[in-house]
HTML snippet that shows the backbone in 3Dmol.js (N, CA, C, O; Angstrom):
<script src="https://3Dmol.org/build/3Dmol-min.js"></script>
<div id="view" style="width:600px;height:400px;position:relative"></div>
<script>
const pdb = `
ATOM      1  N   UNK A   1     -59.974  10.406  29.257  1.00  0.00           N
ATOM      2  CA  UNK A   1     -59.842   9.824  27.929  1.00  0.00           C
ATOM      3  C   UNK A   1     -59.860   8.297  27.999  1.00  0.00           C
ATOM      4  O   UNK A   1     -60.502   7.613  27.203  1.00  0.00           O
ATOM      5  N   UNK A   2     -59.197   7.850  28.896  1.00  0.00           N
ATOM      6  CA  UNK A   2     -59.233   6.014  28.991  1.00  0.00           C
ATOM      7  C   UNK A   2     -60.538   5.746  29.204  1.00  0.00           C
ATOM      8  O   UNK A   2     -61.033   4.802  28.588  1.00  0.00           O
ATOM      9  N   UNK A   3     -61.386   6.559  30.159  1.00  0.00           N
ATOM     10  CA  UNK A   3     -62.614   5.866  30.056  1.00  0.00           C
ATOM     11  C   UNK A   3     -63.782   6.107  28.589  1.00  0.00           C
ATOM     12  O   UNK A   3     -64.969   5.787  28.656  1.00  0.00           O
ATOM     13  N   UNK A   4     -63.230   6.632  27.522  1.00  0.00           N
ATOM     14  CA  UNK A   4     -63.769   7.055  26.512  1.00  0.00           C
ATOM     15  C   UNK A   4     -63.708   6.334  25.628  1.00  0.00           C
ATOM     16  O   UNK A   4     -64.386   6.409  24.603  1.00  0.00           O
ATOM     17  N   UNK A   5     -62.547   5.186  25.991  1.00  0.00           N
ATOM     18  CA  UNK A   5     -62.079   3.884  24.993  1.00  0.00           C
ATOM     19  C   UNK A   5     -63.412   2.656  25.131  1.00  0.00           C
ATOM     20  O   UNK A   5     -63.794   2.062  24.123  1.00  0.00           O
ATOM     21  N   UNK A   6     -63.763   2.506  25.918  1.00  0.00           N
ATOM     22  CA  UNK A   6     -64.888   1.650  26.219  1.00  0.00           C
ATOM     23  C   UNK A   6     -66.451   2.164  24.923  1.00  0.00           C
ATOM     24  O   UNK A   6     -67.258   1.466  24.310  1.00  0.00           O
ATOM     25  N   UNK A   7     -66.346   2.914  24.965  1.00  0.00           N
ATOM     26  CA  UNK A   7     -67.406   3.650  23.989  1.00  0.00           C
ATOM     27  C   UNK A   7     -67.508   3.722  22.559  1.00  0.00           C
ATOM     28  O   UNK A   7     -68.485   3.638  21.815  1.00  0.00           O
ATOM     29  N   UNK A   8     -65.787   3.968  22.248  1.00  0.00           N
ATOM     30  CA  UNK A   8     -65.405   4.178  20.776  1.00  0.00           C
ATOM     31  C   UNK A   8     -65.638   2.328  20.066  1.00  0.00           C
ATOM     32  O   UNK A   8     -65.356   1.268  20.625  1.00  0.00           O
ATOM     33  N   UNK A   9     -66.123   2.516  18.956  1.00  0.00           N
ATOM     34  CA  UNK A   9     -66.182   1.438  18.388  1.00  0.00           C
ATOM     35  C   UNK A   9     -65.932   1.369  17.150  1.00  0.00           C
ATOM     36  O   UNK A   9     -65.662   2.442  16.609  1.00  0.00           O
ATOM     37  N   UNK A  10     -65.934   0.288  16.409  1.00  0.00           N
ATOM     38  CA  UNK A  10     -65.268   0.654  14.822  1.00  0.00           C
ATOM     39  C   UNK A  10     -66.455  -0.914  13.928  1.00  0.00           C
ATOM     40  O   UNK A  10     -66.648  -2.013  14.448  1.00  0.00           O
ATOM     41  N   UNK A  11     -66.898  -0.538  12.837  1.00  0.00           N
ATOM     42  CA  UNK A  11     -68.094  -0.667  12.442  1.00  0.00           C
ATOM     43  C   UNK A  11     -67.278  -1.339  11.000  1.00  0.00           C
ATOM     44  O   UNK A  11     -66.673  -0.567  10.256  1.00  0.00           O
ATOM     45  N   UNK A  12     -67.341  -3.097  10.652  1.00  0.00           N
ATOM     46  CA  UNK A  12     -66.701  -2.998   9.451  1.00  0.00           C
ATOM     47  C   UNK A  12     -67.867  -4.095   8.605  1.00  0.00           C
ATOM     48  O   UNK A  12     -68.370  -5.145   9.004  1.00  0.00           O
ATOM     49  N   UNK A  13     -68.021  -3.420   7.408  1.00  0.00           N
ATOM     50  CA  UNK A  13     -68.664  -4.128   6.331  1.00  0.00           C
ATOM     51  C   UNK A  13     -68.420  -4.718   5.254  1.00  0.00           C
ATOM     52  O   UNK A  13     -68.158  -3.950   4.329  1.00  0.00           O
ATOM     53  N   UNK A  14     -68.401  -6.060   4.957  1.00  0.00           N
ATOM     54  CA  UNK A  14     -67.678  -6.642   4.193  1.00  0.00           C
ATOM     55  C   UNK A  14     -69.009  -7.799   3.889  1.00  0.00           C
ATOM     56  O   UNK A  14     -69.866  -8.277   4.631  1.00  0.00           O
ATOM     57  N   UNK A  15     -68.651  -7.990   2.210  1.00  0.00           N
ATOM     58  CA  UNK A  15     -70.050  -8.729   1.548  1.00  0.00           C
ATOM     59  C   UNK A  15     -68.584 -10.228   0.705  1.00  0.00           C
ATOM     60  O   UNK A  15     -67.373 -10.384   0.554  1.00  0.00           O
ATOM     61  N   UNK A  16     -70.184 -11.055   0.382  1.00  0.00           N
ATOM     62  CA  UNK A  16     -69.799 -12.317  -0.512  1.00  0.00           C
ATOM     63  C   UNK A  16     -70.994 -12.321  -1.708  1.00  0.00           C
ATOM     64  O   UNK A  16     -72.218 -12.214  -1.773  1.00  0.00           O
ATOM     65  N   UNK A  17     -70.204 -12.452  -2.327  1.00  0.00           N
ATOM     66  CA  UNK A  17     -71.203 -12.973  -3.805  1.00  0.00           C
ATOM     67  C   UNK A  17     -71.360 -14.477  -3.756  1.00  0.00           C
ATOM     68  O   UNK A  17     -70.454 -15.168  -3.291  1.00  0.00           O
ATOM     69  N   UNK A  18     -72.383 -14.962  -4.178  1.00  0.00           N
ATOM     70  CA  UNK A  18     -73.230 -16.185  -4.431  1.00  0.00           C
ATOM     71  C   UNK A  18     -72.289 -16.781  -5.919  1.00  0.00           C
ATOM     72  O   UNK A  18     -71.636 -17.815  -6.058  1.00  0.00           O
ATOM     73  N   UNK A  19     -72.535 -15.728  -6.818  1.00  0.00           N
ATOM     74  CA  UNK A  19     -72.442 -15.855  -8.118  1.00  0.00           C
ATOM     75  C   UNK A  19     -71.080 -15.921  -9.157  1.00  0.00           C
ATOM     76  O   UNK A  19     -70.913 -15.787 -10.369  1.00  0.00           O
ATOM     77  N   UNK A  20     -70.297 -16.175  -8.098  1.00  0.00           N
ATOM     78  CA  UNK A  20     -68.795 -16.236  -8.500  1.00  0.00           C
ATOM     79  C   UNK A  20     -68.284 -17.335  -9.795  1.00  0.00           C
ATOM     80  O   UNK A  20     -67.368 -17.121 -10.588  1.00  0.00           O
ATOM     81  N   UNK A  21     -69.205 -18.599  -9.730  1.00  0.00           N
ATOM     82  CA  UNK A  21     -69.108 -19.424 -10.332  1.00  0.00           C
ATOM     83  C   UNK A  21     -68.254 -19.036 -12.206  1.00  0.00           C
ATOM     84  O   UNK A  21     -68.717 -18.008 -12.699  1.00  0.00           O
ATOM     85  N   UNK A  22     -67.581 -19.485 -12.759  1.00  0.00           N
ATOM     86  CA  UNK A  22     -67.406 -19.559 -13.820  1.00  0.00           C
ATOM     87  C   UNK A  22     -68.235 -20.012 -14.823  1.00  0.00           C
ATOM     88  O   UNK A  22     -68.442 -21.211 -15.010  1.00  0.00           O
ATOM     89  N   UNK A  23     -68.809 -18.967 -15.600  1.00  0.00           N
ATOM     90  CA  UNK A  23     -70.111 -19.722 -16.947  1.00  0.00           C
ATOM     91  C   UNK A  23     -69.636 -20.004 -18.086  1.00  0.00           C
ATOM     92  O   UNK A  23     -70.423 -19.931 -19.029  1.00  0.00           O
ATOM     93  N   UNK A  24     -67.903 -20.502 -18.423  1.00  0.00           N
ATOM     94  CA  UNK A  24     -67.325 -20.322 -19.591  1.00  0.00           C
ATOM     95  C   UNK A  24     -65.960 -21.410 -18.684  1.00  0.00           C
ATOM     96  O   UNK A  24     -65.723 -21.497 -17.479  1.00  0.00           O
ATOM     97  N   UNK A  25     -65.484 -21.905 -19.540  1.00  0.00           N
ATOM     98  CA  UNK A  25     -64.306 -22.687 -19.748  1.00  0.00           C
ATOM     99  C   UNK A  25     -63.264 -23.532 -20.537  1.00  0.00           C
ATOM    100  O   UNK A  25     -63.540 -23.361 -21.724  1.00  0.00           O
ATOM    101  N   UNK A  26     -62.367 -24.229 -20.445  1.00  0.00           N
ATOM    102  CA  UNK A  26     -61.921 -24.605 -21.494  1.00  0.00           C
ATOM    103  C   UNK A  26     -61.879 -26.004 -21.605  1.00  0.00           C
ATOM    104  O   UNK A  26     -61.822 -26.705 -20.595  1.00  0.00           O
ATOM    105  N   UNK A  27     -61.910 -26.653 -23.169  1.00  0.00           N
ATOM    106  CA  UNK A  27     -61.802 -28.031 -23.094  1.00  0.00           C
ATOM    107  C   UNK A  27     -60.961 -28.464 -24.614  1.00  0.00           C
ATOM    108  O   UNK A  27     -61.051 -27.708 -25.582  1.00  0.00           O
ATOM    109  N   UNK A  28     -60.321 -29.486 -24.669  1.00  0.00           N
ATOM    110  CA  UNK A  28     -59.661 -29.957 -25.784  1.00  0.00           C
ATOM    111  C   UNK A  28     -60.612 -29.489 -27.590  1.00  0.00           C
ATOM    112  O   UNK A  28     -61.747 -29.677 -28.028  1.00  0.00           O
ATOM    113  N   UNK A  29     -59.759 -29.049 -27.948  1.00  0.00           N
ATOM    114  CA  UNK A  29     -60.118 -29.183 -29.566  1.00  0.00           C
ATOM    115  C   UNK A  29     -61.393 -30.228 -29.488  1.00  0.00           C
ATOM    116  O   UNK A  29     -61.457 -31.168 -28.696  1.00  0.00           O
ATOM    117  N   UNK A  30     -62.457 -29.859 -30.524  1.00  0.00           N
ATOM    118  CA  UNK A  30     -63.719 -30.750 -30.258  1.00  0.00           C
ATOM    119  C   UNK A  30     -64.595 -31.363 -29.600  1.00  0.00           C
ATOM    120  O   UNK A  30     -65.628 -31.880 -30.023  1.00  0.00           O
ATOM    121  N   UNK A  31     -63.997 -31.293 -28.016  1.00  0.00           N
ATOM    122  CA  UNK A  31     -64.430 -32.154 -26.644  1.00  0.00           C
ATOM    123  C   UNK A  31     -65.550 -30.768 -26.754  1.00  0.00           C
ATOM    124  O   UNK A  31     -65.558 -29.622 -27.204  1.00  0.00           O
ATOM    125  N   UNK A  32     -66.338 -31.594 -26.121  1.00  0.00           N
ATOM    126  CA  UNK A  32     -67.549 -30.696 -25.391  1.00  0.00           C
ATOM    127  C   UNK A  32     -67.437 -30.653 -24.057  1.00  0.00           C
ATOM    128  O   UNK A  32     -67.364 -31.746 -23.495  1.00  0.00           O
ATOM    129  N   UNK A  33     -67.396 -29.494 -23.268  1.00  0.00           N
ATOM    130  CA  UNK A  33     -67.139 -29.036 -21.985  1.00  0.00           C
ATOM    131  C   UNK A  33     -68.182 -29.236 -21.088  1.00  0.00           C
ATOM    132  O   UNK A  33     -69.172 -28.506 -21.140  1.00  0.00           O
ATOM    133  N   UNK A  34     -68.072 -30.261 -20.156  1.00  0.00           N
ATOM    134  CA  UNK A  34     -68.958 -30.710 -19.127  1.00  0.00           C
ATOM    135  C   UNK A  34     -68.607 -30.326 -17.916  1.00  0.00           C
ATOM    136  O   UNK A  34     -67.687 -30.789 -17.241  1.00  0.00           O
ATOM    137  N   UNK A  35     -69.677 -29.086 -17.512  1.00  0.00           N
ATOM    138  CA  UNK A  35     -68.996 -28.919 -15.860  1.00  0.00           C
ATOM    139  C   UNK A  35     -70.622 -28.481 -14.944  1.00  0.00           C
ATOM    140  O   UNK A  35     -71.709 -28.256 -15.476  1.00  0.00           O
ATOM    141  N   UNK A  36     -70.356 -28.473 -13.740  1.00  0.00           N
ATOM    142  CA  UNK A  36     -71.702 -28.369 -12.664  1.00  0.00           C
ATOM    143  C   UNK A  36     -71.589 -27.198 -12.132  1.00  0.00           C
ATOM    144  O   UNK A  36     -70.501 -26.778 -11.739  1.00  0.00           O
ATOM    145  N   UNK A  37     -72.952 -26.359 -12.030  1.00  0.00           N
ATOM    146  CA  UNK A  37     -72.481 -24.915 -11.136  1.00  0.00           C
ATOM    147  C   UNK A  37     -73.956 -25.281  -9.917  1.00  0.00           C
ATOM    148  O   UNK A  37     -74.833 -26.143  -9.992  1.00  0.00           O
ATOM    149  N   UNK A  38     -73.752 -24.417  -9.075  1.00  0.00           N
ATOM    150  CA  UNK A  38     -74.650 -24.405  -8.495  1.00  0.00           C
ATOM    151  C   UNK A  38     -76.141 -23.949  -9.191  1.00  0.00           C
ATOM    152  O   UNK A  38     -76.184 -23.036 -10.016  1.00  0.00           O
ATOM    153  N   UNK A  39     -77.382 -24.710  -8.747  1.00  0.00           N
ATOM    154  CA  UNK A  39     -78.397 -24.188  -9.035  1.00  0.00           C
ATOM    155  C   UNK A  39     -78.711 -23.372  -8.311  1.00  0.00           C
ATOM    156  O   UNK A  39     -77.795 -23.234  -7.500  1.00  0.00           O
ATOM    157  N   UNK A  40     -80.157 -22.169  -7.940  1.00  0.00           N
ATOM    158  CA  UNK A  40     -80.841 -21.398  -7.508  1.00  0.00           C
ATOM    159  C   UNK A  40     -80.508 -20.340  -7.379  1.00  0.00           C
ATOM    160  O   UNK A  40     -79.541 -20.137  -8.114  1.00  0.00           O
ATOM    161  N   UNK A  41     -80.846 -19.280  -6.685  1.00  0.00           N
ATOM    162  CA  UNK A  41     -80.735 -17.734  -6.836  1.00  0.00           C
ATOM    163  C   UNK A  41     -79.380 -17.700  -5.720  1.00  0.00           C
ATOM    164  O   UNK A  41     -79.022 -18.088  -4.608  1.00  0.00           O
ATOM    165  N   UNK A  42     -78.838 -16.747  -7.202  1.00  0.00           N
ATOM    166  CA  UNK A  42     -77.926 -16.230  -6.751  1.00  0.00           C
ATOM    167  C   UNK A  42     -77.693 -14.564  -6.143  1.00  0.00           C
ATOM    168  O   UNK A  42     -77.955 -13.598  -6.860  1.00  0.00           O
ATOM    169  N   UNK A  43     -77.263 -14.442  -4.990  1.00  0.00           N
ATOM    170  CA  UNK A  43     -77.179 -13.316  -4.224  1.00  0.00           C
ATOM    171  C   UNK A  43     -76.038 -12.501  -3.551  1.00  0.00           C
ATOM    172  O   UNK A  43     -74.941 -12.775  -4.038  1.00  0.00           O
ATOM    173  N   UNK A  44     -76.014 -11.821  -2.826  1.00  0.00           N
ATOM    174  CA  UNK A  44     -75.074 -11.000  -2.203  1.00  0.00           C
ATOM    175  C   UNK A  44     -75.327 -11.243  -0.654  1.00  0.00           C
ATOM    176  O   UNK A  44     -76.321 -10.676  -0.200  1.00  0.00           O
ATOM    177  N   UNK A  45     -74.592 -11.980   0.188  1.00  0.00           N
ATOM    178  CA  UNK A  45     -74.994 -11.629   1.744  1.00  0.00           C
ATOM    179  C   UNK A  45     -73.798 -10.627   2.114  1.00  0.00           C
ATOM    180  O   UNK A  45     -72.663 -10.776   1.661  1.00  0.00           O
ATOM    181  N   UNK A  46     -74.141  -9.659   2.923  1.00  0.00           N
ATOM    182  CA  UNK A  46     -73.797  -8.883   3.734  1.00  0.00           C
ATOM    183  C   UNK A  46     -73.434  -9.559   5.214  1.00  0.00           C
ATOM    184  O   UNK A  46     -74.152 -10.405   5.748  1.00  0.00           O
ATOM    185  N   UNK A  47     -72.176  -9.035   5.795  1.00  0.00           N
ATOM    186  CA  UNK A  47     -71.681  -9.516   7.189  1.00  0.00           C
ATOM    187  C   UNK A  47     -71.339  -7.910   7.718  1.00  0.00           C
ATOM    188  O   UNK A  47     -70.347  -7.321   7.288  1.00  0.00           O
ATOM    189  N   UNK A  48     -72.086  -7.412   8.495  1.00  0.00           N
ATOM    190  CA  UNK A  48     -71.790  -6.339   9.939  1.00  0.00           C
ATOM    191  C   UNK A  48     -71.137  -6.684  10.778  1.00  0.00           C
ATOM    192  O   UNK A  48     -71.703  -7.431  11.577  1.00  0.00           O
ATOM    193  N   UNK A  49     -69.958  -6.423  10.999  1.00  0.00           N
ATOM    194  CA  UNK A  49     -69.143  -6.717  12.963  1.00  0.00           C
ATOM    195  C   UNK A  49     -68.792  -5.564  13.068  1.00  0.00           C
ATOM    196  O   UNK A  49     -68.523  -4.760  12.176  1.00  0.00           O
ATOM    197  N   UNK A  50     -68.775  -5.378  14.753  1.00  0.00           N
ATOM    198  CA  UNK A  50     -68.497  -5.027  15.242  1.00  0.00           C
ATOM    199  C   UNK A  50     -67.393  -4.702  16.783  1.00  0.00           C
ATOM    200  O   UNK A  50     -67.826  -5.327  17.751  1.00  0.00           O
ATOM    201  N   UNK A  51     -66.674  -4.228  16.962  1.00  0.00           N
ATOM    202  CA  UNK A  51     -65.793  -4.363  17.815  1.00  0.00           C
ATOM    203  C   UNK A  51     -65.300  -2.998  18.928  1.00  0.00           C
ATOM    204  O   UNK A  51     -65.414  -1.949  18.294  1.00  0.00           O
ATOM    205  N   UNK A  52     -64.905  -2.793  20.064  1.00  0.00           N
ATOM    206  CA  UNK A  52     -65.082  -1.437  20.631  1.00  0.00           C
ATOM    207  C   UNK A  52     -63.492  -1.767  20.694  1.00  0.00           C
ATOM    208  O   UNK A  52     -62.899  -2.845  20.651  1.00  0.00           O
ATOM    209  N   UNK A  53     -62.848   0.094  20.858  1.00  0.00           N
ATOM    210  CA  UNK A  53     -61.819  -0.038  20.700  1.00  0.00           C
ATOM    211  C   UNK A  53     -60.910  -0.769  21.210  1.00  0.00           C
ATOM    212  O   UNK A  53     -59.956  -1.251  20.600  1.00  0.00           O
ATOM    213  N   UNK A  54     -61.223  -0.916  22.637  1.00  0.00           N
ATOM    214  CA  UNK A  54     -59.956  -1.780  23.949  1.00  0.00           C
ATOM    215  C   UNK A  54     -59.978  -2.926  22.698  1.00  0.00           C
ATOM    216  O   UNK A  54     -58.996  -3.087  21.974  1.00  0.00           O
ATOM    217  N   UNK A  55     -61.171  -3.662  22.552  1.00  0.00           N
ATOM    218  CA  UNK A  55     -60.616  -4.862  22.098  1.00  0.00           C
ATOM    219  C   UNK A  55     -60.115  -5.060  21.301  1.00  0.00           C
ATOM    220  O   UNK A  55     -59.465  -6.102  21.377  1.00  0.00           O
ATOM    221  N   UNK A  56     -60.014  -4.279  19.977  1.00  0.00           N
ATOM    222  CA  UNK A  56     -59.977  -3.773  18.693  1.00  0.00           C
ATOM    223  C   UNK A  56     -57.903  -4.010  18.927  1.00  0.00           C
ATOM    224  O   UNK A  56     -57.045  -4.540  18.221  1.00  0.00           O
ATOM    225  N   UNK A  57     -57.867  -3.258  20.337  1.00  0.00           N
ATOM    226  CA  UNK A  57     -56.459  -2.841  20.454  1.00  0.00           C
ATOM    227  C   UNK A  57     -55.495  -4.343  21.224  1.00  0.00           C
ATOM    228  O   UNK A  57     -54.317  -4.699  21.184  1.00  0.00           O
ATOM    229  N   UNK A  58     -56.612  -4.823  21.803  1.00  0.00           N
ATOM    230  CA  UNK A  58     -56.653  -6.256  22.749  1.00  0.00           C
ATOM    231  C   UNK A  58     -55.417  -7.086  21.489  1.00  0.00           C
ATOM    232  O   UNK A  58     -54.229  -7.383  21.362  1.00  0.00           O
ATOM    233  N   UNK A  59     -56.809  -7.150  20.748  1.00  0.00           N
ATOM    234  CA  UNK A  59     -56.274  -8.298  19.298  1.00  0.00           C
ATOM    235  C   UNK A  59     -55.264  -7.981  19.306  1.00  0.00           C
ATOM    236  O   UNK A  59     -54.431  -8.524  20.031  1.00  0.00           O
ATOM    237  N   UNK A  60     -54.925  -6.786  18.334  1.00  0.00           N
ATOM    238  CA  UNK A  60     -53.267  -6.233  17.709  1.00  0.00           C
ATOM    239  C   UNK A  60     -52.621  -6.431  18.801  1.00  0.00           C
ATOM    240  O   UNK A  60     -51.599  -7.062  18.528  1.00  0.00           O
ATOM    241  N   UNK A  61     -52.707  -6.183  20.052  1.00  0.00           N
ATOM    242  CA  UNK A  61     -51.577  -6.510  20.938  1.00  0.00           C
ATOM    243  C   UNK A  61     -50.907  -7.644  20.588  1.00  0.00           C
ATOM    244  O   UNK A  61     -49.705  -7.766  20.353  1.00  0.00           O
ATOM    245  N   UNK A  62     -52.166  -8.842  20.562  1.00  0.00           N
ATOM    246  CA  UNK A  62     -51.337 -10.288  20.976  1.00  0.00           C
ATOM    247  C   UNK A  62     -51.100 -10.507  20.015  1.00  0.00           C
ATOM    248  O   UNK A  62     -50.358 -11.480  19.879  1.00  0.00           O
ATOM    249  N   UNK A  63     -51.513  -9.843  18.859  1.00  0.00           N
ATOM    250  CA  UNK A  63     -50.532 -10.726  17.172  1.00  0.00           C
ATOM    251  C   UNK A  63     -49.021 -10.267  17.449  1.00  0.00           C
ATOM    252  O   UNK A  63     -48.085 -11.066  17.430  1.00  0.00           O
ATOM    253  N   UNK A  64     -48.918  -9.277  17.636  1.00  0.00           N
ATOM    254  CA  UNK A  64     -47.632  -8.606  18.113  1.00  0.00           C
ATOM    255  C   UNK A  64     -46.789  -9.357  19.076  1.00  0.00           C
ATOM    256  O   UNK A  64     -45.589  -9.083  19.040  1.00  0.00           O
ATOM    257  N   UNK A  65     -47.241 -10.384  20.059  1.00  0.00           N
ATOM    258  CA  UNK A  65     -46.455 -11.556  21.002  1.00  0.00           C
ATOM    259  C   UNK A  65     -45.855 -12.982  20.306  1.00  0.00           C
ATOM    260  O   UNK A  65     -45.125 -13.815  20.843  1.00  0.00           O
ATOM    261  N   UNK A  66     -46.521 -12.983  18.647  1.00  0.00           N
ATOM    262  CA  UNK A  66     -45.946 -14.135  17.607  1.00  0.00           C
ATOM    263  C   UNK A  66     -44.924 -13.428  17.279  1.00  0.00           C
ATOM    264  O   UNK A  66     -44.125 -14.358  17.175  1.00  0.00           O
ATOM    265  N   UNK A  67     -44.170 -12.274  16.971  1.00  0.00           N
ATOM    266  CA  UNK A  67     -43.294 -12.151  16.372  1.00  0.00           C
ATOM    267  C   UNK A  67     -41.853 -11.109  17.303  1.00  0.00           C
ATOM    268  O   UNK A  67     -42.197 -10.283  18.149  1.00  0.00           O
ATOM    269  N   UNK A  68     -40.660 -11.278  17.048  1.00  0.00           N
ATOM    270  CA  UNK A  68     -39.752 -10.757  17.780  1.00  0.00           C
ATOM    271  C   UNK A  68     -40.351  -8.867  17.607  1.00  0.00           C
ATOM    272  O   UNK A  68     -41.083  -8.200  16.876  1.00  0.00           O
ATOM    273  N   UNK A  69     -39.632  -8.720  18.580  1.00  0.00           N
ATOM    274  CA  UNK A  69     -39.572  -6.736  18.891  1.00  0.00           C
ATOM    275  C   UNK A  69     -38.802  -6.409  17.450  1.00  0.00           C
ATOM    276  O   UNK A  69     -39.430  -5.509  16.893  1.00  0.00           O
ATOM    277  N   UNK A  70     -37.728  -6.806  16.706  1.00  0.00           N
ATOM    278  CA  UNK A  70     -36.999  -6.660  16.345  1.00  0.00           C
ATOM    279  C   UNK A  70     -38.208  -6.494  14.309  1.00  0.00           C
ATOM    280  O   UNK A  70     -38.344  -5.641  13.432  1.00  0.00           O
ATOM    281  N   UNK A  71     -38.556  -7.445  14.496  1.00  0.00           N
ATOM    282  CA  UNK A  71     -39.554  -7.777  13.282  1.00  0.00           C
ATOM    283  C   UNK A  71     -40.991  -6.936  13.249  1.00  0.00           C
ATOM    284  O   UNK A  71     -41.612  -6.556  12.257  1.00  0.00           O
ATOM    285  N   UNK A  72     -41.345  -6.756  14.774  1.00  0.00           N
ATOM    286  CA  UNK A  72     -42.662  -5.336  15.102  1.00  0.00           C
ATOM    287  C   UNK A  72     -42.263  -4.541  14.496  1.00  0.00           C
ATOM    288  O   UNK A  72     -42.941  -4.099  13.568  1.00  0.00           O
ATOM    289  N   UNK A  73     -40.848  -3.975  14.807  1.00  0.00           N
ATOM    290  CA  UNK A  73     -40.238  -2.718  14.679  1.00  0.00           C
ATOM    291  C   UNK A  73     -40.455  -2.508  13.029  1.00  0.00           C
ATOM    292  O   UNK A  73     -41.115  -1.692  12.385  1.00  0.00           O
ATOM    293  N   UNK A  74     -39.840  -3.302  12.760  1.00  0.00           N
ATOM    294  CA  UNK A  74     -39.668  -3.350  11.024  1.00  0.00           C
ATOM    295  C   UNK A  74     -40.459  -3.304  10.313  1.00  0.00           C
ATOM    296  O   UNK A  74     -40.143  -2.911   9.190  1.00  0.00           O
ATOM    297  N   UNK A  75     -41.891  -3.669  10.565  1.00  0.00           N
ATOM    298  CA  UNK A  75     -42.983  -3.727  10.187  1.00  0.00           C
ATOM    299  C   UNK A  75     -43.536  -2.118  10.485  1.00  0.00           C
ATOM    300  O   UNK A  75     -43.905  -1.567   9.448  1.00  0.00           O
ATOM    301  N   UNK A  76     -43.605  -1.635  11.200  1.00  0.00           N
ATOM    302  CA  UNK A  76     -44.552  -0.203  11.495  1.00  0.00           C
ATOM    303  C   UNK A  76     -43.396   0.528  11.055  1.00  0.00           C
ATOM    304  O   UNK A  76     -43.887   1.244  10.183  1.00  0.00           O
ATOM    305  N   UNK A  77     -41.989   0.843  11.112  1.00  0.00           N
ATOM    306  CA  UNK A  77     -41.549   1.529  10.604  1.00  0.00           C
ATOM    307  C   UNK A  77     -41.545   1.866   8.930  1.00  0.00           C
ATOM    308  O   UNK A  77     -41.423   2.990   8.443  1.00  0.00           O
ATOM    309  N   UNK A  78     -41.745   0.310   8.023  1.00  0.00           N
ATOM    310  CA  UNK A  78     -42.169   0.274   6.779  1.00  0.00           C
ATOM    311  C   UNK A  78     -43.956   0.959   6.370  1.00  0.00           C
ATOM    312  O   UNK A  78     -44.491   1.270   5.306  1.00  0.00           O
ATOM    313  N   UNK A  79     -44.444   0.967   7.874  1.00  0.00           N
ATOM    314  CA  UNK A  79     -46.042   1.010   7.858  1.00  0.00           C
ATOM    315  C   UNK A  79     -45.931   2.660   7.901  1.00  0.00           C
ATOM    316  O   UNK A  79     -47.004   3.231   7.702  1.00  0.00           O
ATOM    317  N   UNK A  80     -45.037   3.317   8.081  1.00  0.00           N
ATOM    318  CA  UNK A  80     -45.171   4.689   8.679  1.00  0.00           C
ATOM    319  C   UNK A  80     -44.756   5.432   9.740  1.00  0.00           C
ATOM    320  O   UNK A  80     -44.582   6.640   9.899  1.00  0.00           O
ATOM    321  N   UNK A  81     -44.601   4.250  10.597  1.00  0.00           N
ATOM    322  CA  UNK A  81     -44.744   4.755  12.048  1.00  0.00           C
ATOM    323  C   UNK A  81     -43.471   5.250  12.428  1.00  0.00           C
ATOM    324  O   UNK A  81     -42.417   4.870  11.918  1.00  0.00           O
ATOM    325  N   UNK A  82     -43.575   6.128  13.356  1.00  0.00           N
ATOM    326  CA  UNK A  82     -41.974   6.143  14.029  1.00  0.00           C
ATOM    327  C   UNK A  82     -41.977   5.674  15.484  1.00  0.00           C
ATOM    328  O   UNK A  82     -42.682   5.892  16.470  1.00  0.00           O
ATOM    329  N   UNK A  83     -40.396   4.599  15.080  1.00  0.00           N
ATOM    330  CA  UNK A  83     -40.624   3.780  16.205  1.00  0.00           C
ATOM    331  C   UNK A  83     -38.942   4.181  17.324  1.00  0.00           C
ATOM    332  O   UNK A  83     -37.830   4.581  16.979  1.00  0.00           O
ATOM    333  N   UNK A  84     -39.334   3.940  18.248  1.00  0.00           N
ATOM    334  CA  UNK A  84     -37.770   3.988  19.137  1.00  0.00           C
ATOM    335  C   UNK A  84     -36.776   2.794  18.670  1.00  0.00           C
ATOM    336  O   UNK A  84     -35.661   2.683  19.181  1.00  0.00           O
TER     337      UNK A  84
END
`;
const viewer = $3Dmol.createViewer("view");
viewer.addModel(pdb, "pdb");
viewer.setStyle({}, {cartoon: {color: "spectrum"}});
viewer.zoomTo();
viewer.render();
</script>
């Protein structure tokens, strides 16, 4: 099974919009509202990563070395987990 960890990988997809900009806003009684958005086409890019499990598990280890045993604990036990 340990050598099966090298293989397993975990696949995450996560996007950005271009087009977030605000086309509406507010301005004083009578003022006319002057503001700049970006010009040209607006789109969606897509970001793929990837990561295999050891390392996947690598990371979470060492976030786990910023904070006391005492505060881990507290955290995964609120998360679900059962902890000693």
């Amino acid at each position: 099974m340990r050598n099966m960890l090298s293989r397993i990988g975990l696949i995450d997809e996560t996007s950005l919009k271009t087009n977030i900009t605000n086309t509406t806003g507010w301005s004083a009684k009578g003022a006319l509202l002057i503001d700049d958005k970006p010009f040209g086409h607006w789109s969606t890019r897509t970001f793929i990563t990837a990561l295999g499990l050891d390392k996947v598990w690598w990371v979470s280890w060492n976030v786990c070395d910023d904070f006391t045993a005492q505060e881990c604990c507290n955290f995964f036990k609120a998360a679900g987990y059962e902890t000693d």
